[in-house]
VEXTIFI-761428 format. One record per residue: residue in one letter; x, y, z of N, C-alpha, C in turn. Coordinates in steps of 0.001 Angstrom, whole numbers, padded with zeros to 6 digits, always signed. Layout:
N
AXYZXYZXYZ ...
end
This chain:
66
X+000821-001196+000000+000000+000000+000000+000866+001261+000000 X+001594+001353+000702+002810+002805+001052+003411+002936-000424 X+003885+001869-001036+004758+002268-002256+003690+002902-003571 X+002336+002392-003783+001162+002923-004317+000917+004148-003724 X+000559+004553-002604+000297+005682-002022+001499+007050-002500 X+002493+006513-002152+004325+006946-002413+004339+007301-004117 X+004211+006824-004676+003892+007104-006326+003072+008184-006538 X+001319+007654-006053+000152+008317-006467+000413+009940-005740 X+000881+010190-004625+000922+011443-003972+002405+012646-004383 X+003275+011428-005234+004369+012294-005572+003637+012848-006766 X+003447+011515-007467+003035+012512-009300+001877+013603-009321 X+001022+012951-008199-000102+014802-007946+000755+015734-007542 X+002091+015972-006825+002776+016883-006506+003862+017816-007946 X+003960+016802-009114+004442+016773-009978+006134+016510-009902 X+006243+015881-008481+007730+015695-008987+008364+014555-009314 X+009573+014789-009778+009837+013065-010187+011175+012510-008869 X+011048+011489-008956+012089+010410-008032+012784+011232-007226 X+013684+011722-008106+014908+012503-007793+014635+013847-007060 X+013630+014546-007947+013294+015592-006542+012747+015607-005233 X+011924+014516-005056+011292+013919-003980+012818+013619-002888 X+013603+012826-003599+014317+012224-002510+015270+013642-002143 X+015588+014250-003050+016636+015619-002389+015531+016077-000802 X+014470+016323-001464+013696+017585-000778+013144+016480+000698 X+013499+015036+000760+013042+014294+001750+014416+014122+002217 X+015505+014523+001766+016711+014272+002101+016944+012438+002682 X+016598+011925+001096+016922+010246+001385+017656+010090-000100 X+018338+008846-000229+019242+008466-001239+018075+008442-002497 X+018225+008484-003448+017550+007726-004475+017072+006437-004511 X+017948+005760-004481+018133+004225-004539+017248+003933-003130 X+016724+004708-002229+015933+004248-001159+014593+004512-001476 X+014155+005622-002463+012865+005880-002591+012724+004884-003727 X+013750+005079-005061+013269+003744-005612+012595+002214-004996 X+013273+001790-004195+012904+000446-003395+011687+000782-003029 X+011562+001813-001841+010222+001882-001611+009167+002015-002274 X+009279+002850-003776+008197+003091-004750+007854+001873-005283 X+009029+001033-005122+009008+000150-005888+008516-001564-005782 X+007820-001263-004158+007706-002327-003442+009006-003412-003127 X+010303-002899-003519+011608-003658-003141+012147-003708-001915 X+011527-002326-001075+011466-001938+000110+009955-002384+001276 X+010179-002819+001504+008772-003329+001952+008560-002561+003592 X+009549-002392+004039+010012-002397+005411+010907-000976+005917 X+010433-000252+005626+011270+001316+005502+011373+002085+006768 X+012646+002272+007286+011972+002798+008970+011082+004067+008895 X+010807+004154+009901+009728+004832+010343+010212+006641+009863 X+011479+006807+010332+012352+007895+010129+011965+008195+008538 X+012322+007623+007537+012770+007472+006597+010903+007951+005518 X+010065+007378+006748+008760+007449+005840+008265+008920+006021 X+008319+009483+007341+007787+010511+007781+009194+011792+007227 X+009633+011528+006398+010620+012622+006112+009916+012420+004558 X+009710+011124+004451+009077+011392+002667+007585+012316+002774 X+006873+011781+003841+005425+012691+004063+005704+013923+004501 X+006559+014090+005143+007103+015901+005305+007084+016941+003475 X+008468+016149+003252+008488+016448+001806+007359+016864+000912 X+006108+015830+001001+005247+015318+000327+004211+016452+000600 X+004398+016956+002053+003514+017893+002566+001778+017153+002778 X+002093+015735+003013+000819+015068+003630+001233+014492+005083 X+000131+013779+005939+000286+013080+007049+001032+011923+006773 X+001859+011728+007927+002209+009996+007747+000584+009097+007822 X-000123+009225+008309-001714+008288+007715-001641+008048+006667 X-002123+009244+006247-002236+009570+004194-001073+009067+003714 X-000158+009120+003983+000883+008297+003191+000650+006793+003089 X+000378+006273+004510+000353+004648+004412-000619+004249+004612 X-001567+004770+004006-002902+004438+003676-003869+004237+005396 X-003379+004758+006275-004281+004547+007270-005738+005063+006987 X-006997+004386+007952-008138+005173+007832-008171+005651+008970 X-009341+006955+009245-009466+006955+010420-010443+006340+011143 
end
């Protein structure tokens, strides 16, 4: 669900891979995995710096409901 969510909320933002990971300050090669479902398991750190970036909740990112 996170790596679907992780896709669908970057490309409404319009950015691609590479700007996401500068502006989340994570490697490339880490958001790839995660977009990519290669990452299944991403710490916690690592997710809530992509939803910072992203300018959504960590929920909305990993699909929580309320």
């Amino acid at each position: 669900m996170l790596y679907r969510n992780l896709k669908n909320f970057r490309k409404k933002r319009g950015l691609s891979q590479e700007q996401l990971s500068k502006n989340a300050e994570i490697t490339y090669t880490t958001l790839t995995k995660i977009e990519s479902g290669r990452n299944t398991n991403p710490t916690l750190k690592t997710i809530v710096k992509i939803a910072d970036a992203l300018e959504i909740s960590l929920d909305k990112l990993i699909g929580r409901r309320s």
